[in-house]
NUVEXKE-772203 format. One record per residue: residue in three letters; residue number from 1; z, x, y of N, C-alpha, C in turn. Coordinates in pm, whole numbers, plus 50000, padded with zeros to 5 digits. Each point is the difference from the previous one (the first is absolute). Last residue first. Layout:
BEGIN
 resn resi   n_Z   n_X   n_Y  ca_Z  ca_X  ca_Y   c_Z   c_X   c_Y
  Ala  NUM     Z     X     Y     Z     X     Y     Z     X     Y
...
//
This chain:
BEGIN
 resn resi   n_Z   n_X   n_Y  ca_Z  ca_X  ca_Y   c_Z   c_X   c_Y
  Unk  170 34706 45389 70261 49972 50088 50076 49956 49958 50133
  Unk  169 50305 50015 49547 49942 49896 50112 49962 50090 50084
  Unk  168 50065 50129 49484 49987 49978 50126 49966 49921 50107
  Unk  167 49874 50053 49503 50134 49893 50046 50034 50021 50147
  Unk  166 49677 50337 49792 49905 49821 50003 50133 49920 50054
  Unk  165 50168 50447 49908 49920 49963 50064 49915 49911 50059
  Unk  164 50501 50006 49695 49843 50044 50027 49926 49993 50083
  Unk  163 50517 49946 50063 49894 49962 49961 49880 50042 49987
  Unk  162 50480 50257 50077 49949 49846 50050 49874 49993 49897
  Unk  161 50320 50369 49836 50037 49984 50183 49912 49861 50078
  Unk  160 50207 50212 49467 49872 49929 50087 50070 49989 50147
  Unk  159 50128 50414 49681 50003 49885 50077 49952 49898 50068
  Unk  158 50112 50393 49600 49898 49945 50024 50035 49852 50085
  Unk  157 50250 50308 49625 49945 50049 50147 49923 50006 50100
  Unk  156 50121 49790 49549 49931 50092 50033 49974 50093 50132
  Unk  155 50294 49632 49925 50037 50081 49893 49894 50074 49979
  Unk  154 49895 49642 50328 50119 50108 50064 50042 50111 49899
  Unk  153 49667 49659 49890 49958 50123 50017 50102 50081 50108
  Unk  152 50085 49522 49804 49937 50124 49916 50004 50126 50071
  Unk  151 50099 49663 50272 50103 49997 49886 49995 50078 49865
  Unk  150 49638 49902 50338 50139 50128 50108 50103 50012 49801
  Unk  149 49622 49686 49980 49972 50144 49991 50109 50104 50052
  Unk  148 50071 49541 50091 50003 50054 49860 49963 50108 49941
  Unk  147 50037 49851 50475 50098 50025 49941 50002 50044 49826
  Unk  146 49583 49963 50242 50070 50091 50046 50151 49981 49931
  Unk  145 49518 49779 49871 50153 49968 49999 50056 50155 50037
  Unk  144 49525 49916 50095 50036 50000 50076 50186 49958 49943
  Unk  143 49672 50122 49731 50008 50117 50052 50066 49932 50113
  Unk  142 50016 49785 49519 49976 49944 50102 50043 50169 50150
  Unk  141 50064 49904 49471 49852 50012 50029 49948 50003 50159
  Unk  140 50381 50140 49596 49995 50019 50117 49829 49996 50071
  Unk  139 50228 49948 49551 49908 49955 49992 50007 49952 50198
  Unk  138 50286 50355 49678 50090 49821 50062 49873 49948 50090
  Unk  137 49837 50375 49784 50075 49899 49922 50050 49896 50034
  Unk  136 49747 50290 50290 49977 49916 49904 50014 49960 49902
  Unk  135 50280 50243 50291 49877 49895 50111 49916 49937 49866
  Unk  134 50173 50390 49828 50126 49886 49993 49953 49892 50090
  Unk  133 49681 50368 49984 50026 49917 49826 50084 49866 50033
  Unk  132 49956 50277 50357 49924 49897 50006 49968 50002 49866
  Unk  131 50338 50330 50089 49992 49857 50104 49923 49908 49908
  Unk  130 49908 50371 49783 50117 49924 49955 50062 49891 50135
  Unk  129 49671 50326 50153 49931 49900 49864 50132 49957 49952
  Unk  128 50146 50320 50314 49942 49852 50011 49848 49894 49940
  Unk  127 50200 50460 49950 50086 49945 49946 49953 49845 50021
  Unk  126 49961 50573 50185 49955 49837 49942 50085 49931 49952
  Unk  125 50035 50366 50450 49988 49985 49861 49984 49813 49980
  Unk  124 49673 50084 50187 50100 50095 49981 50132 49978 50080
  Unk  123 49515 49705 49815 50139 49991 50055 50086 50150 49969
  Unk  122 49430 49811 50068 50069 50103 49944 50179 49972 50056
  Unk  121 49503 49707 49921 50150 50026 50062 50048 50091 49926
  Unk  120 49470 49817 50063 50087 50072 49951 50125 49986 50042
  Unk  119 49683 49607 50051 50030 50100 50062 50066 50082 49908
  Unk  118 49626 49554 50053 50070 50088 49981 50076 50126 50054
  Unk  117 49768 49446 50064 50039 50134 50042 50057 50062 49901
  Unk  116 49735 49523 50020 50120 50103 49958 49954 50110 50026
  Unk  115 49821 49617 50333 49975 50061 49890 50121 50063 49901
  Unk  114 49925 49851 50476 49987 49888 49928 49980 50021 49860
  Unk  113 50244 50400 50377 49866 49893 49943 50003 49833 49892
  Unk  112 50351 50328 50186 49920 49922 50099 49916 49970 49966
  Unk  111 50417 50137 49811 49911 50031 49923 49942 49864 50115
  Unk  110 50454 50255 50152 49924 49857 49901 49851 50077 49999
  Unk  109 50545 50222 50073 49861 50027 50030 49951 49836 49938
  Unk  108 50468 50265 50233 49945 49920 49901 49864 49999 50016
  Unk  107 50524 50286 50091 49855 50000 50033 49962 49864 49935
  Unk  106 50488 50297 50211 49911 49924 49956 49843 49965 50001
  Unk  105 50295 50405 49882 49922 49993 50139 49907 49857 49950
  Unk  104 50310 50259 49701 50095 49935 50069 49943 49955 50158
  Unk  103 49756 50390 49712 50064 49928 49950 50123 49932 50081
  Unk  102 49464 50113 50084 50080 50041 49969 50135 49910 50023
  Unk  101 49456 49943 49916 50105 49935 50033 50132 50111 49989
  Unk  100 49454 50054 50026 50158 50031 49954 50046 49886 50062
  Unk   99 49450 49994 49846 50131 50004 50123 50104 50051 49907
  Unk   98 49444 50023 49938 50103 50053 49975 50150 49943 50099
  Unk   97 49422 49904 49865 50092 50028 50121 50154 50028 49941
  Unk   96 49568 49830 49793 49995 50164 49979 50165 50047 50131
  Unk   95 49778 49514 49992 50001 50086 49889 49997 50145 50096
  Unk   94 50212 49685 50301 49891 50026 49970 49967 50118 49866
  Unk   93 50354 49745 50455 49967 50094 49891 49899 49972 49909
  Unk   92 50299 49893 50470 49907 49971 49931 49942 50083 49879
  Unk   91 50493 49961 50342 49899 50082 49925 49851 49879 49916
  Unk   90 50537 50010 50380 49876 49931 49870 49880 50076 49988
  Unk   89 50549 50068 50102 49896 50034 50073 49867 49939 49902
  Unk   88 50482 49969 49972 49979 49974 50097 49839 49993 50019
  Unk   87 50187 50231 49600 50091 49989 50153 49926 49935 50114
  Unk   86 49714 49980 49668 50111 50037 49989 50097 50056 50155
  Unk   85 49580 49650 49731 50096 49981 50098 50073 50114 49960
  Unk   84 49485 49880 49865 50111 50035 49965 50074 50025 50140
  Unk   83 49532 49742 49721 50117 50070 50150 50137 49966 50008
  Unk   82 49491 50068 49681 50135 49955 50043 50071 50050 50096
  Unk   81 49529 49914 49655 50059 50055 50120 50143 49932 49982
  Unk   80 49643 50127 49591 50033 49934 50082 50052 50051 50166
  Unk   79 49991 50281 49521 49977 49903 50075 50027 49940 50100
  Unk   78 50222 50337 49847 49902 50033 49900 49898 49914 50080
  Unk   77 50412 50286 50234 49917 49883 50006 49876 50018 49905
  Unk   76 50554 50177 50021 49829 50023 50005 49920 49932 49937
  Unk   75 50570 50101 50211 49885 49890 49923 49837 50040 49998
  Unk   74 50563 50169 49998 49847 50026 50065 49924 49958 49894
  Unk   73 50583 49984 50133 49880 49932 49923 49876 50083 50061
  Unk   72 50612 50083 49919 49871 50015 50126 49840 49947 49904
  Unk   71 50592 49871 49984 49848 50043 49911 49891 50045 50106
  Unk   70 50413 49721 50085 50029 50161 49985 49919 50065 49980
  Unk   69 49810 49537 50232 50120 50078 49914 50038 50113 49964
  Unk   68 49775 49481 50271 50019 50167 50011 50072 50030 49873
  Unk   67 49678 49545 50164 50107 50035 49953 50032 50165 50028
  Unk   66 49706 49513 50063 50002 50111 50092 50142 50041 49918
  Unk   65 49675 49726 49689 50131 49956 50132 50010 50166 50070
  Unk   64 49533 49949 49682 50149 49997 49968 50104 49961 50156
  Unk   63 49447 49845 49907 50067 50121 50000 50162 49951 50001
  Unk   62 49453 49823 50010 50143 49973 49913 50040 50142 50053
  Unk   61 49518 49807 50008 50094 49970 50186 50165 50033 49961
  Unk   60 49656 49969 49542 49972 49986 50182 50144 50001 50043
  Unk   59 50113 50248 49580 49922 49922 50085 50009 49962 50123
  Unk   58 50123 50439 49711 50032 49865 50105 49900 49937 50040
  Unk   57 50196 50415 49651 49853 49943 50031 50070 49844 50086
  Unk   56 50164 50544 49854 50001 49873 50090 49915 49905 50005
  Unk   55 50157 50458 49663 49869 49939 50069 50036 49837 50056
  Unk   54 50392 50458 49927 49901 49891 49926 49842 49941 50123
  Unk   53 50437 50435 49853 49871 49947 50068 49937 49896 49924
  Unk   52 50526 50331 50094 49901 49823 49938 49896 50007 50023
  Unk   51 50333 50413 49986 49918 49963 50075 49977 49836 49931
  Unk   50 50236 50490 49964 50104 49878 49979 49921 49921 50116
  Unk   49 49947 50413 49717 49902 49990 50066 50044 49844 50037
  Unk   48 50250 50334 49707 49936 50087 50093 49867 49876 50071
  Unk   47 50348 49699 49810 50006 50162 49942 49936 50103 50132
  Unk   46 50145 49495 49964 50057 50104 50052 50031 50169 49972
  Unk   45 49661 49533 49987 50068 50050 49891 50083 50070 50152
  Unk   44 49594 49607 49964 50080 50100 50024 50081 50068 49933
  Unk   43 49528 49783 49895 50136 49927 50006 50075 50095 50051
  Unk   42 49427 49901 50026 50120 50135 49970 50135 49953 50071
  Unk   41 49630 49691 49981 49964 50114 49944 50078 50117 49949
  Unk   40 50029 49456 50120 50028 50103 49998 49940 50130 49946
  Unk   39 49870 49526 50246 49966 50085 49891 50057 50089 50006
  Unk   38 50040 49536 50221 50035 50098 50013 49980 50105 49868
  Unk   37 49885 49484 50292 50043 50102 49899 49951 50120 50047
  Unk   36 50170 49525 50217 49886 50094 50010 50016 50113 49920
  Unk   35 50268 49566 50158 49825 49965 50003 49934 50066 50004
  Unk   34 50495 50137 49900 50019 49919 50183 49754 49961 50019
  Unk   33 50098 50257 49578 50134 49908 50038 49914 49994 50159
  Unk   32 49880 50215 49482 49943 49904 50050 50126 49942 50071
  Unk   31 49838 50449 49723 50126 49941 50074 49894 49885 50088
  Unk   30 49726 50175 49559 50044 50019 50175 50114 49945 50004
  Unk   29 49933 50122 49457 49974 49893 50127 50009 50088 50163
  Unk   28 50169 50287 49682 49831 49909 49915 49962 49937 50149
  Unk   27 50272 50341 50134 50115 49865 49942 49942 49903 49960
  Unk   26 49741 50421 50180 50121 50041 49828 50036 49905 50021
  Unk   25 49569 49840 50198 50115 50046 50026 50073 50049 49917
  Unk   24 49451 49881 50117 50084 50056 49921 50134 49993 50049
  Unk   23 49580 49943 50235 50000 49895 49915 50105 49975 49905
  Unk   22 49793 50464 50086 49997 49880 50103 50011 49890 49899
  Unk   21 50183 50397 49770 49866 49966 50022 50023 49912 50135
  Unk   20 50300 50373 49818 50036 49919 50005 49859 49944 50113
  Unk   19 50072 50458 49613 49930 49931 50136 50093 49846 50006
  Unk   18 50224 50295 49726 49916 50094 50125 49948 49949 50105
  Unk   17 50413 49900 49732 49915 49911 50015 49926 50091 50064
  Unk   16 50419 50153 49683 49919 50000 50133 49875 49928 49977
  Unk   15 50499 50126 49683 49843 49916 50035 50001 49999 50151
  Unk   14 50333 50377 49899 50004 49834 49969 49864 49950 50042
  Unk   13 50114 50516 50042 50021 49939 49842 49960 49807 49984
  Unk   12 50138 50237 50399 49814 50101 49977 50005 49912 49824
  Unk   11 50299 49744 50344 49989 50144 49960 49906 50028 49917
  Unk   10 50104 49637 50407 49986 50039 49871 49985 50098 49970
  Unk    9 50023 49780 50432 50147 50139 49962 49934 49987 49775
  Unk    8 49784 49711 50298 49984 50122 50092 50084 50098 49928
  Unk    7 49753 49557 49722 50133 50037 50106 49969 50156 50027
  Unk    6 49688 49625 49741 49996 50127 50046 50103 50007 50114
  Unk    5 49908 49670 49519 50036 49990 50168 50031 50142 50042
  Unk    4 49654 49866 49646 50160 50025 49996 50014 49994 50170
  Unk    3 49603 49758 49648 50015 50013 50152 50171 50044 49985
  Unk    2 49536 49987 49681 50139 49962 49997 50078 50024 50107
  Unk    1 49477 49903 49873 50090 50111 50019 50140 49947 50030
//
C-alpha cells in the first residue's frame, strides 16, 4: 500500500491514509534521533484539528533531557513503564495510564524497564514531528547534548532545561 502523509488541515479532496498499521509511519521510515524512534501517525496541520500524534518507542532505561514548551503534550502508555517528571512532581506510570503535560510546565520521563517501552504522544498544537525529523538529520544522537539540542529546538519552541533522567546525580 502506498503510504500519503496524513496532515490535519487537508481537505476532503487530497489523498488520505485511513489506517496507519503498527510498525508504520507517513515519513515510510521511523524518525530515528537522540537512540529512539518515532512513528508518526498523524502530521499536523493548522486546519480544524492542529494536533501531532505519534507512537514513542524507548528503549531500556532511555528517555529525553528535562525540557518545557509552548505545546502542551499527553502521553499514553502502550507498554512498558515509566516515570515521568512534571513540574516538579514524579509520577510512575503504567500501560493504560494517561499523563498531561501542560504547556511551558517543565517535564521529563524514562522508560524504567529493561525492556522497550511504548507510548502514544499527542502534541497540541503540533508540529513537533518536524523537531525531531531535524534531531535526525543533523544525526542528533546523544540525549544528554543539552547545548546542541538547545541550538535546535529553541526555533521550535522547545527548551532543554538539564539532563535526562538516568544523567542525574543523585
Amino acid at each position: 500500500m502506498e503510504s500519503t502523509v496524513v496532515r490535519a488541515d487537508a481537505s476532503p479532496s487530497a489523498p488520505q491514509q485511513v489506517v496507519v498499521r503498527s510498525g508504520e509511519s507517513l515519513t515510510g521510515a521511523p524518525i530515528r534521533f537522540v537512540g529512539k524512534e518515532t512513528f508518526v501517525k498523524l502530521a499536523a496541520g493548522s486546519g480544524k484539528c492542529p494536533i501531532s500524534i505519534l507512537e514513542d518507542v524507548s528503549p531500556a532505561r532511555h528517555g529525553p533531557p528535562l525540557h518545557s514548551h509552548e505545546f502542551e503534550e499527553f502521553f499514553y502508555i502502550l507498554s512498558g513503564e515509566f516515570l515521568f517528571e512534571v513540574g516538579g512532581k514524579q509520577i510512575s506510570t503504567y500501560p493504560g495510564d494517561f499523563v498531561h503535560a501542560p504547556s511551558n510546565i517543565p517535564h521529563v520521563f524514562q522508560n524504567t524497564t529493561n525492556h522497550e517501552a511504548r507510548m502514544l504522544v499527542v502534541a497540541r498544537p503540533g508540529g513537533i514531528e518536524n523537531y525531531f525529523a531535524e534531531l535526525a538529520e543533523k544525526l542528533m544522537t546523544d540525549p544528554n547534548d543539552v547545548a546542541g539540542l538547545n541550538a535546535i529546538s529553541l526555533h521550535y519552541g522547545i527548551t532543554i532545561l538539564g539532563p535526562p533522567m538516568a544523567a542525574r546525580k543523585t
